[in-house]
KETORGU-490449 format. One record per residue (C-alpha): residue number from 1; x, y, z. Coordinates in steps of 0.1 Angstrom, whole numbers, padded with zeros to 4 digits. Example, Ala and Ser with C-alpha at 12.3 -4.5 7.8 and 13.67 -1.06 7.14 Angstrom:
<atoms>
@n = 1 | px = 0123 | py = -0045 | pz = 0078
@n = 2 | px = 0137 | py = -0011 | pz = 0071
</atoms>
This chain:
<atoms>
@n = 1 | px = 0154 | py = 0635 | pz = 0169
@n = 2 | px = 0131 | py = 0625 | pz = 0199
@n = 3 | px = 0147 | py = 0612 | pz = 0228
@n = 4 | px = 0119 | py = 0613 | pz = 0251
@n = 5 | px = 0115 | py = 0582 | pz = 0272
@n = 6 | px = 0140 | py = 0566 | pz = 0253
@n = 7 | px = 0160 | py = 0538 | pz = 0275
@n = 8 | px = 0188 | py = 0536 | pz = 0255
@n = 9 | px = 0199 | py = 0574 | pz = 0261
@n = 10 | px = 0197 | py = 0567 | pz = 0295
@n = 11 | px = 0215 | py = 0535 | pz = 0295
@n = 12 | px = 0243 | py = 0551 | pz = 0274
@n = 13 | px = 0251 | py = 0581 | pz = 0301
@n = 14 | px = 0250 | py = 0556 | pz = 0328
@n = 15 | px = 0277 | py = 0537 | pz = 0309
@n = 16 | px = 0295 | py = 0565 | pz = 0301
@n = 17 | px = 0294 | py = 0580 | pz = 0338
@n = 18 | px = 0303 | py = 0548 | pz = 0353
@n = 19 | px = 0335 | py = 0544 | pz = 0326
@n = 20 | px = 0344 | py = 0579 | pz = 0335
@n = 21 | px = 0342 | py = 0567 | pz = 0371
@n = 22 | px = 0365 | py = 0537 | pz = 0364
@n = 23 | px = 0391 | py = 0552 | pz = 0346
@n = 24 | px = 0393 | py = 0582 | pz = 0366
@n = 25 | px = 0399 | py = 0561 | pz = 0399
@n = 26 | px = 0423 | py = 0537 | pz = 0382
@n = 27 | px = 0444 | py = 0571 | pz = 0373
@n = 28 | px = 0443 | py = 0580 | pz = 0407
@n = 29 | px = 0453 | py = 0546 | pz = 0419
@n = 30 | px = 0485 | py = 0551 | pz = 0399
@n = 31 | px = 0494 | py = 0587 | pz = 0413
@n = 32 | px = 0493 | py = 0572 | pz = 0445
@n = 33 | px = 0512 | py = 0539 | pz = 0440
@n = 34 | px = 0538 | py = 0561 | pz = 0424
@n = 35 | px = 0544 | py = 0588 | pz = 0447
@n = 36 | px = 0536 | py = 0571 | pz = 0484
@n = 37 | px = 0566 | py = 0562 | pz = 0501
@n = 38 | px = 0560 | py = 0555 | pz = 0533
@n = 39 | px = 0540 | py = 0519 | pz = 0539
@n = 40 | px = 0513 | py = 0535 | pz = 0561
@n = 41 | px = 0504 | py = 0566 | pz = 0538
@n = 42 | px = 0502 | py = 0538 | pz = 0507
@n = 43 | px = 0482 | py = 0512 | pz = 0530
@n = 44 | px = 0458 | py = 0544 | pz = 0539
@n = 45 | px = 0452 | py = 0557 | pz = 0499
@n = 46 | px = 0447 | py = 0523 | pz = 0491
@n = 47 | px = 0419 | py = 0517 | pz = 0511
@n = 48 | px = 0406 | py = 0550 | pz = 0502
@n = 49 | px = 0407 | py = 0544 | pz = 0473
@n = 50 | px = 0374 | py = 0528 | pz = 0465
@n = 51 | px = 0353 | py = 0551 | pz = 0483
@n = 52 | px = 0373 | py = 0580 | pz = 0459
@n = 53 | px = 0359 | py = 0558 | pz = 0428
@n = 54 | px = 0330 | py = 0557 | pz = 0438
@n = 55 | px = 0323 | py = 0596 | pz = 0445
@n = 56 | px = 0342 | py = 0604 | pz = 0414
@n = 57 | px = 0312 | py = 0584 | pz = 0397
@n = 58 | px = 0284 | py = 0602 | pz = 0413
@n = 59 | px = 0301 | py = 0632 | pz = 0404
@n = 60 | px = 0307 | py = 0620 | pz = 0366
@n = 61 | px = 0271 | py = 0609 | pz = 0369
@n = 62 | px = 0255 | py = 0644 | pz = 0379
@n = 63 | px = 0276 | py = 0665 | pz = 0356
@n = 64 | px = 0269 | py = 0641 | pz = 0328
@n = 65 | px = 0228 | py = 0643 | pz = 0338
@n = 66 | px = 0225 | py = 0678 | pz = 0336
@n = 67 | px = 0242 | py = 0681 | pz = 0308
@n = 68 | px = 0215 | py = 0658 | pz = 0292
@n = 69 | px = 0190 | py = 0679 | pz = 0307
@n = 70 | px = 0204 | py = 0715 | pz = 0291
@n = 71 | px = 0206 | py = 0696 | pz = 0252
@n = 72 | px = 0171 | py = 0684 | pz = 0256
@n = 73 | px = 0153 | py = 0713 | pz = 0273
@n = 74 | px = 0172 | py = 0740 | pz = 0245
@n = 75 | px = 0174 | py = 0714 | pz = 0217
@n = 76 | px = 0154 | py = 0680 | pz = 0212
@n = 77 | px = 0121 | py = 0686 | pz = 0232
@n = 78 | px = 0102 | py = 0703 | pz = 0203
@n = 79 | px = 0099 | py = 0676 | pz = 0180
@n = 80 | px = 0083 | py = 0650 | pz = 0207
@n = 81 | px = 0053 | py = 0652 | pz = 0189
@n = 82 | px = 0042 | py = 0669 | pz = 0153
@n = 83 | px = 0012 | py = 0684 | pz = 0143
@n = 84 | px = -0011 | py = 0656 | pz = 0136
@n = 85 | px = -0008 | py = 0641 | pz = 0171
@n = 86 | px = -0020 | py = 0674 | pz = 0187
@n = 87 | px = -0043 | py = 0685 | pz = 0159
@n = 88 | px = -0069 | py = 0661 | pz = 0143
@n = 89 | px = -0092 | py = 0677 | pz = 0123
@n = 90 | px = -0125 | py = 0666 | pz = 0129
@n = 91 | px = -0140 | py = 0675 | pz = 0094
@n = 92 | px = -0118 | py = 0645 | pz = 0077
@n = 93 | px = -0124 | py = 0624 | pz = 0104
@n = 94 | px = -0159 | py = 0625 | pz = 0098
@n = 95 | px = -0159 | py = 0626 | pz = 0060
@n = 96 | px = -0140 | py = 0594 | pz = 0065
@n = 97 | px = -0163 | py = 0584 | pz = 0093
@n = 98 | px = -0197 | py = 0600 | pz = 0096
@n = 99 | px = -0211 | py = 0596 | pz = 0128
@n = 100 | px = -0251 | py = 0585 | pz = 0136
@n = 101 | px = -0271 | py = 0615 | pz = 0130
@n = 102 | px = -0287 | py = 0629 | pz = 0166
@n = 103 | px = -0315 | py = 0654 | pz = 0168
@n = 104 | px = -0342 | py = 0668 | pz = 0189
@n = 105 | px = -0357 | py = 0705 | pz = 0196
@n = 106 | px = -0333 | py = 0706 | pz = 0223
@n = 107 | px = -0302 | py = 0694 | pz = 0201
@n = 108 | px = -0311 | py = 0719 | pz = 0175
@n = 109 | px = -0315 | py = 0747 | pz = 0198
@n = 110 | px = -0277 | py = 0741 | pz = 0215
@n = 111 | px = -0260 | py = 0736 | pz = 0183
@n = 112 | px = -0271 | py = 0769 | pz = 0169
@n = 113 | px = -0268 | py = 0789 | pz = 0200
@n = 114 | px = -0233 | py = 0768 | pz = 0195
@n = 115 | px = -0231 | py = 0786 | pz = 0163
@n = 116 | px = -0244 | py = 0818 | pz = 0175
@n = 117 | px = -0214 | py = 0821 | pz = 0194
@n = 118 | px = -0190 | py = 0811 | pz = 0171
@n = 119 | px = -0202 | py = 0835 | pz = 0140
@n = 120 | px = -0200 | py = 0868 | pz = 0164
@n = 121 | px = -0183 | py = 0892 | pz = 0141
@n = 122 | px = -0169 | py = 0915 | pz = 0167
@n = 123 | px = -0139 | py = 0893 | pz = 0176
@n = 124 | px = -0125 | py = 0913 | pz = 0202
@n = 125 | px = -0156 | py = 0897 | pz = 0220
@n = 126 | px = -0161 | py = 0866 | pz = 0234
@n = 127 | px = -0163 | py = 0836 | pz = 0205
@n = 128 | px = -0154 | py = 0809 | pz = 0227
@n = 129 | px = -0174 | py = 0787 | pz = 0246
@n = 130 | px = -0172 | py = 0755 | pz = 0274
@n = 131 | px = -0196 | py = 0726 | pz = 0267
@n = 132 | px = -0202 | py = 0717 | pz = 0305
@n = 133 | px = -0223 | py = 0682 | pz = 0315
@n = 134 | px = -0220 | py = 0650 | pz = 0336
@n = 135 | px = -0198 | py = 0623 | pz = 0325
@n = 136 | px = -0219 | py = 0605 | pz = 0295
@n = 137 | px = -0242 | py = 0631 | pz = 0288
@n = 138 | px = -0231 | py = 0637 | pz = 0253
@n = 139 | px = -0205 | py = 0669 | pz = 0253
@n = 140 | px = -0182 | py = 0653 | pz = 0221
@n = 141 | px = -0216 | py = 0637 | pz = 0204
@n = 142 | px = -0229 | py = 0674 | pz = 0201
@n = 143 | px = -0198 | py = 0683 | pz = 0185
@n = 144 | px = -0194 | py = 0663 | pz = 0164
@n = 145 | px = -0234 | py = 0662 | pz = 0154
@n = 146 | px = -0220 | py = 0702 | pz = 0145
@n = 147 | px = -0195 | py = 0691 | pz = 0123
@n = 148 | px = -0216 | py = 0666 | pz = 0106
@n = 149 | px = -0244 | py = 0692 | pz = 0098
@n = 150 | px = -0211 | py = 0717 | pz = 0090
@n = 151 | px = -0196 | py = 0694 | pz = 0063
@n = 152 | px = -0228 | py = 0674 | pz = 0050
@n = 153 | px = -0257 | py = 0694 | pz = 0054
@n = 154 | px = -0244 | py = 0732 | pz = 0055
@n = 155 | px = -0266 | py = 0741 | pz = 0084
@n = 156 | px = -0251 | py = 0772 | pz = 0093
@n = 157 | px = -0241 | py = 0805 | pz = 0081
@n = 158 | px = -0221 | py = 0811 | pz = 0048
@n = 159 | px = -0196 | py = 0823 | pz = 0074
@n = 160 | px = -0191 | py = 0788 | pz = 0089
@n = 161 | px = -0183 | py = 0774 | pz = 0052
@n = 162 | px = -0148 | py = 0766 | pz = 0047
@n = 163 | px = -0142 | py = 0764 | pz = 0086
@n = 164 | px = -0126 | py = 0734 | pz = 0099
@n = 165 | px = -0128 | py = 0723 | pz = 0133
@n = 166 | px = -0100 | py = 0704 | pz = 0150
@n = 167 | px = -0100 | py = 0683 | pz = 0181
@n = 168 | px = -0070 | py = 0690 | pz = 0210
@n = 169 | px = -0069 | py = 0666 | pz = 0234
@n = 170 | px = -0058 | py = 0684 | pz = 0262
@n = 171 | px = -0041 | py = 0654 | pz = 0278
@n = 172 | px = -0020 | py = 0642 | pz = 0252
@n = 173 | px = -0006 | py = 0681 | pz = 0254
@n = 174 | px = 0004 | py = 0677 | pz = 0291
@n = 175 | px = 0012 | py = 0641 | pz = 0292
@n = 176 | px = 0048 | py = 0633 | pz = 0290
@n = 177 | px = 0059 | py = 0665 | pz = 0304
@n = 178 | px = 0086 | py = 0656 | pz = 0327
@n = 179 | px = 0116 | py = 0672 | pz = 0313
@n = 180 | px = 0119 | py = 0710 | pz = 0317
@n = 181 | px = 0109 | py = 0724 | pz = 0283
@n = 182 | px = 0087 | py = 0703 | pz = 0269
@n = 183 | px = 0054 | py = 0716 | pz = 0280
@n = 184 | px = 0065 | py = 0756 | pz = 0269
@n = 185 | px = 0072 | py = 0736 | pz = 0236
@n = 186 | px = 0040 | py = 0718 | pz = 0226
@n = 187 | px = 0021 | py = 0752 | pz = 0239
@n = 188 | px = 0042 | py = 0770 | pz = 0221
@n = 189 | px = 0036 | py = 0753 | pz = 0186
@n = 190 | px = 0002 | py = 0751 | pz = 0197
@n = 191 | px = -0001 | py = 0790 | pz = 0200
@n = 192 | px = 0014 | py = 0787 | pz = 0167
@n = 193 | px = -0013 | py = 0768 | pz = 0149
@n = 194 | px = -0039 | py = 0787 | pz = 0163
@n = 195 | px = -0029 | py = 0820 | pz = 0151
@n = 196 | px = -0020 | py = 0805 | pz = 0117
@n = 197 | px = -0059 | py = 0786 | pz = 0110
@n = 198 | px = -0077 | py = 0816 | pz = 0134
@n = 199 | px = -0097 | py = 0826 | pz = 0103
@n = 200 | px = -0110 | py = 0792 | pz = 0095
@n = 201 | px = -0106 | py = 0772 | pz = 0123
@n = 202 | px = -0127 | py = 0761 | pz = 0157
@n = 203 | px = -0105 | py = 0746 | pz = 0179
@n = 204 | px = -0123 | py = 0718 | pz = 0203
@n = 205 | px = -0102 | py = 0709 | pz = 0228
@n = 206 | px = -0115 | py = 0679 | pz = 0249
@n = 207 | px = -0109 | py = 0676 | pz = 0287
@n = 208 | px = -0103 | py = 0710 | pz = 0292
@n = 209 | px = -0097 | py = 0713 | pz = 0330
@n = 210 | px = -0060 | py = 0699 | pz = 0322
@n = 211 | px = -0052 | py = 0732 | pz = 0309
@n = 212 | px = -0056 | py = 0739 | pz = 0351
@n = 213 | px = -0051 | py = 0708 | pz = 0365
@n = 214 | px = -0031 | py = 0707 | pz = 0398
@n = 215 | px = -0002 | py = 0682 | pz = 0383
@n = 216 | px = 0007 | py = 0715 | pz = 0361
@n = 217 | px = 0018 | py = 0733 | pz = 0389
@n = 218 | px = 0055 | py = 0723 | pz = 0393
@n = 219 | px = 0054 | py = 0745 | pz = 0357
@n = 220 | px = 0065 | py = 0779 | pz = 0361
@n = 221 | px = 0040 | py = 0786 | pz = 0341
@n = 222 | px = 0003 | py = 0775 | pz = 0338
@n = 223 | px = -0016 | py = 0770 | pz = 0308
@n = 224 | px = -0040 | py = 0791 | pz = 0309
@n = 225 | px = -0016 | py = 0821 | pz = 0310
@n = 226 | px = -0007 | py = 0809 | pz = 0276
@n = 227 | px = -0042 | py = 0813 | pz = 0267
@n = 228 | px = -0057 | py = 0843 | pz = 0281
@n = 229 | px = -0037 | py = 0867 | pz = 0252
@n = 230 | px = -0049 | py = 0840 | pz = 0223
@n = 231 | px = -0085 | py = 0842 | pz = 0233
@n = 232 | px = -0088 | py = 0884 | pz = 0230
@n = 233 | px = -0073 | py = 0881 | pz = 0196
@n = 234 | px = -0110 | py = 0867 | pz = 0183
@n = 235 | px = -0101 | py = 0826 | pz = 0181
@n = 236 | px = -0126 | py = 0806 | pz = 0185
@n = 237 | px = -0127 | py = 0775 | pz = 0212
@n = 238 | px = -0153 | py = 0751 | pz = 0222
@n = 239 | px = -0136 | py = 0733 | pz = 0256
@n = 240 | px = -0155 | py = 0703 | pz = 0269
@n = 241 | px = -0155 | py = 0693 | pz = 0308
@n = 242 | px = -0176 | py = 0681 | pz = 0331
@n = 243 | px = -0197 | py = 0702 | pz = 0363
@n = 244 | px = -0172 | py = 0690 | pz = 0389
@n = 245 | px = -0136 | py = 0696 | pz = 0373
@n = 246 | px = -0151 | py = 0725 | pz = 0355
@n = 247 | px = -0157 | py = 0738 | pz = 0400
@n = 248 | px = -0125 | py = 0723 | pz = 0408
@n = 249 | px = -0101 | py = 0737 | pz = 0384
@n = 250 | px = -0114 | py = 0765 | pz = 0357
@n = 251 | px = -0144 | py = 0785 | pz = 0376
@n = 252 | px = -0115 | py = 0794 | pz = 0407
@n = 253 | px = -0097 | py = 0812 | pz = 0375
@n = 254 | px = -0119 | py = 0844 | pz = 0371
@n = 255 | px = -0100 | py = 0862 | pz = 0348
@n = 256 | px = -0097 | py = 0828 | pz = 0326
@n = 257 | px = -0131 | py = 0815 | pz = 0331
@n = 258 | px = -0145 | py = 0848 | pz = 0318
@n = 259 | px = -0132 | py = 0842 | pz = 0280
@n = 260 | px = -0161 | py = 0815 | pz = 0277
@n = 261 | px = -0200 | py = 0810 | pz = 0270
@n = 262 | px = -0212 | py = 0785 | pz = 0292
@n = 263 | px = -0235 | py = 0759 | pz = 0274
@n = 264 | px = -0247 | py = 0736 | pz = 0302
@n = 265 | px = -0257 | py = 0696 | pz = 0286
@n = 266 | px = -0287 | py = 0678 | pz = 0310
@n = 267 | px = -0288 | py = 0641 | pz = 0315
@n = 268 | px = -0311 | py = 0632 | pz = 0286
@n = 269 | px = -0348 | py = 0622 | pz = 0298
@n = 270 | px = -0359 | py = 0584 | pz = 0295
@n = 271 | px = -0387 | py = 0590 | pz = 0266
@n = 272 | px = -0357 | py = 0608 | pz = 0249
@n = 273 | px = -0331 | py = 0582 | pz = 0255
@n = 274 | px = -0355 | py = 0557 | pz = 0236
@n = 275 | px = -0363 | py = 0576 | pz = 0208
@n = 276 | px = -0330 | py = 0579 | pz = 0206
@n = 277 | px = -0318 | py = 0545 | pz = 0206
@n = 278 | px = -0344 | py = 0539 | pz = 0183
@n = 279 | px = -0333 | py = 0565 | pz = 0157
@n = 280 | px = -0297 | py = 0554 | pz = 0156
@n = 281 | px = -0307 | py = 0516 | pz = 0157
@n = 282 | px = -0306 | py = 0509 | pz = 0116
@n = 283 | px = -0272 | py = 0526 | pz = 0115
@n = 284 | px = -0252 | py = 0515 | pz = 0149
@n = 285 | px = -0272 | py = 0482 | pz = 0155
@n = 286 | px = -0285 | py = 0470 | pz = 0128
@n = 287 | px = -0254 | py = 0472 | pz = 0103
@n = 288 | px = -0235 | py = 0449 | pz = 0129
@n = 289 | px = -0262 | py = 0424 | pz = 0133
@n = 290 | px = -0288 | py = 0433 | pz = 0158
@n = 291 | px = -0316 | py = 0449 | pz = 0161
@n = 292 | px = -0346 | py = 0455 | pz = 0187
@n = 293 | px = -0383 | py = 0473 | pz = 0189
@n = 294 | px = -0394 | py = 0499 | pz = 0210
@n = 295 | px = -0404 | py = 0476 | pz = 0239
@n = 296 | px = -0368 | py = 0462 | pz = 0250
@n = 297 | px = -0355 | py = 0493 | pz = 0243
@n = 298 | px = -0377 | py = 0510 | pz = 0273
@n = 299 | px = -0372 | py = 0478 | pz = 0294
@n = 300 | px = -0334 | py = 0484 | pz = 0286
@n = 301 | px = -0339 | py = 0521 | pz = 0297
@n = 302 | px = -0356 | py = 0516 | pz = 0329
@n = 303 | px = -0337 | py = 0489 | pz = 0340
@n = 304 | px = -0306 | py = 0510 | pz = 0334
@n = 305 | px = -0320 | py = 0541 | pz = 0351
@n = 306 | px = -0307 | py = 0531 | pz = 0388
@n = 307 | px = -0276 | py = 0523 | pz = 0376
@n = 308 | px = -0244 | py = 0542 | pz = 0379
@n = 309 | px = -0235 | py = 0566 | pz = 0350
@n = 310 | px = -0260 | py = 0593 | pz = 0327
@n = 311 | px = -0277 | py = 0586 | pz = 0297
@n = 312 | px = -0273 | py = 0581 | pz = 0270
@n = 313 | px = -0239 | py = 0567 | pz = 0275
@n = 314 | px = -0243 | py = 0538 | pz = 0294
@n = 315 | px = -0275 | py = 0528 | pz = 0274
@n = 316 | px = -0257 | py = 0529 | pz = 0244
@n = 317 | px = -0225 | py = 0508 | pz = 0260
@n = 318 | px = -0247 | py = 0482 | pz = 0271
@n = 319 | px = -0266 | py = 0482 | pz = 0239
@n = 320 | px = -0233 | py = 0473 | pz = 0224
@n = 321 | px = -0224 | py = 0449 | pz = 0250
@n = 322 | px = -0253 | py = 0429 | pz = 0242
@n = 323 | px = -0247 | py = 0428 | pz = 0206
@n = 324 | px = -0212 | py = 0413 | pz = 0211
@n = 325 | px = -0228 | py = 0386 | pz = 0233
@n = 326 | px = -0256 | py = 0379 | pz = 0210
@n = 327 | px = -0233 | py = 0376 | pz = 0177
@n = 328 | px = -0208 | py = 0351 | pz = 0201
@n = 329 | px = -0236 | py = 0330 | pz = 0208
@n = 330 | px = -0248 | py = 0329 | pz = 0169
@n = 331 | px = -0213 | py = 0331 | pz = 0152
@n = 332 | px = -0229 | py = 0320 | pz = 0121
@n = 333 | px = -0252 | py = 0343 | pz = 0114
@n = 334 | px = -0248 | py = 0365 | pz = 0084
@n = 335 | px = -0242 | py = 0407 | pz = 0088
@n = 336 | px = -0262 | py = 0424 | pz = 0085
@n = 337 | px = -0283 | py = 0405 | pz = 0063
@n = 338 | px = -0302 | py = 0387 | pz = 0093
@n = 339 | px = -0297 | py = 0407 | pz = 0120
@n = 340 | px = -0303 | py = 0392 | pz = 0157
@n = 341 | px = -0334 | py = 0401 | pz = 0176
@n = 342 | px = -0329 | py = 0411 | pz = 0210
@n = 343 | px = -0353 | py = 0399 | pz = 0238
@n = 344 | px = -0361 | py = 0412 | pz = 0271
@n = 345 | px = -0347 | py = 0378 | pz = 0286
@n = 346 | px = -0312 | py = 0388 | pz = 0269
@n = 347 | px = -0313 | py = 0422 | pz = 0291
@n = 348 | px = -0323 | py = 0409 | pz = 0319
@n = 349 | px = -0297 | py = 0379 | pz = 0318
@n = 350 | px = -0272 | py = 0408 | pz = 0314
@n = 351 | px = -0282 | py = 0427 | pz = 0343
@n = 352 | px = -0282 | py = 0402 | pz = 0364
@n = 353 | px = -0247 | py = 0399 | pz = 0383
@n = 354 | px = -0225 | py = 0365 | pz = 0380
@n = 355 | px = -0214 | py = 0354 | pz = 0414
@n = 356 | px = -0178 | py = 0336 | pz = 0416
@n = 357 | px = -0167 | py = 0330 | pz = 0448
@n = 358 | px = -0166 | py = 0360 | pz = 0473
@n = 359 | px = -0164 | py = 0386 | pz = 0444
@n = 360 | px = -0199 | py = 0399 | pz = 0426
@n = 361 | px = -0194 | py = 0406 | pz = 0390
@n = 362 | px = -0211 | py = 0420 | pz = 0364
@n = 363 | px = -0200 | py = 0435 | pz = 0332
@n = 364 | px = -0213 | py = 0466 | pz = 0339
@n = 365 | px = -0197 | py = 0492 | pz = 0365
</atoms>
């Protein structure tokens, strides 16, 4: 039974605190009415008595609230969320899914120093590792591009075979945390799973800093106390973050920040974001019913390159951008049998800001 953020809980103790209230004062009205004698005592208690109904329903109310508060921090906090909210495993996703293929000397030489890590056989040594980057730079493209080659291509040693890798987002563990319990809980079942699939599972969890994130402490205890016993027993986590939280909140936590390889992701060069773009054109582009040549793609790139953000994100969100705004203006046209060309005049018009008024606007940032 989850009774997390449900209103109706709520509305039922305030009804039953302020009937408690009601009846309680009415009873005392009574006793009072029935054993005052004299005029002045009875004219006194009666004018005291709604100030005595009022604190008898504050005090109804409290007892009543706490009493909520023991039955869901012993009782109905564990089953807020089930296994398949925290855990998502990344290999059906992408059977399901497969992602555009990425590549590159560079790609290839992080994803098996990625596996490298991962296939140490000593596990009372480090197997874990943080992916660390800018914001855009690519940290859940490379692992899922390690999955892909995991399930479809077998890349990797025979010992990486019947591994699956699931995705934690790290958020979703501490969001909704308010009543007292309910973080020990999810960790808890968490710690669970881990231990359970340690053998044959990689454990990714995304926005990793929450595990030391300032909001946590109001808990008596901090995640990454749960985590420090888990991680000497040989699993195997890849956490992704970026430079600054990865400074703010994990790095101060020595003894934590030890557990982990460090594999540091660079902002992408331009020449490599457009042989990029061009490699995942037929499947991203393409299929939805544009497509471009090398030429836009590097005025694309250069334009872009001032601009706030890291490749190859934000060339890739514009790209997409601009094929929404090219498929409204030809609603017509048939996908992806005549796919759009996009023109250097369809960038720039993009780029450029749309002035209304006082405020400068532009889809972008």
């Amino acid at each position: 039974m989850n009774i997390n953020n449900n209103p109706f809980y709520f509305l039922l103790i305030g009804a039953a605190s302020f009937a408690s209230g009601f009846k309680l004062a009415s009873k005392l009205k009574d006793a009072v009415e029935k054993t005052a004698q004299d005029e002045r005592i009875k004219s006194v208690s009666k004018e005291a008595l709604p100030q005595s109904g009022i604190m008898h329903y504050i005090f109804i109310g409290v007892l009543v609230y706490q009493l909520a508060q023991w039955v869901m921090t012993n009782y109905l906090t564990v089953s807020d969320k089930n296994e398949k909210e925290i855990f998502i495993s990344l290999n059906e996703k992408i059977n399901k899914e497969p992602p555009v293929p990425i590549g590159g000397k560079k790609t290839d030489k992080k994803l098996e120093e990625i596996a490298t890590i991962l296939t140490i056989p000593q596990k009372t040594e480090i197997r874990s590792l943080l992916i660390l980057g800018d914001p855009g730079v690519g940290k859940s493209s490379i692992v899922d591009e390690f999955v892909r080659r995991l399930v479809f291509q077998s890349t990797f040693e025979s010992s990486l075979k019947d591994t699956v890798v699931y995705k934690i987002d790290c958020s979703s563990i501490v969001s909704g945390t308010a009543f007292r319990g309910t973080l020990e809980s999810r960790i808890e079942k968490m710690k669970t799973f881990m231990l359970q699939h340690k053998d044959d599972g990689i454990f990714f969890l995304d926005e990793f800093h929450q595990l030391n994130a300032d909001h946590l402490s109001s808990h008596s205890n901090k995640l990454p106390d749960y985590f420090k016993d888990i991680l000497t027993q040989g699993e195997r986590v890849i956490g992704g973050t970026t430079n600054e939280e990865y400074k703010k909140y994990v790095e101060p936590d020595r003894a934590f920040d030890d557990r982990f390889k460090k594999i540091r992701l660079q902002e992408p060069s331009q020449k490599k974001v457009v042989q990029m773009l061009m490699n995942i054109k037929k499947n991203k582009y393409e299929a939805y019913g544009m497509t471009y040549e090398e030429c836009e793609i590097k005025h694309l790139v250069n334009e872009l390159a001032s601009r706030e953000g890291c490749f190859p994100r934000k060339a890739i969100k514009h790209l997409c951008f601009l094929n929404s705004k090219l498929l409204r203006k030809n609603p017509n046209r048939q996908i992806p049998n005549s796919p759009i060309r996009l023109t250097i005049q369809d960038i720039n018009e993009s780029l450029a800001p749309v002035k209304t008024g006082s405020f400068d606007l532009s889809y972008y940032s």
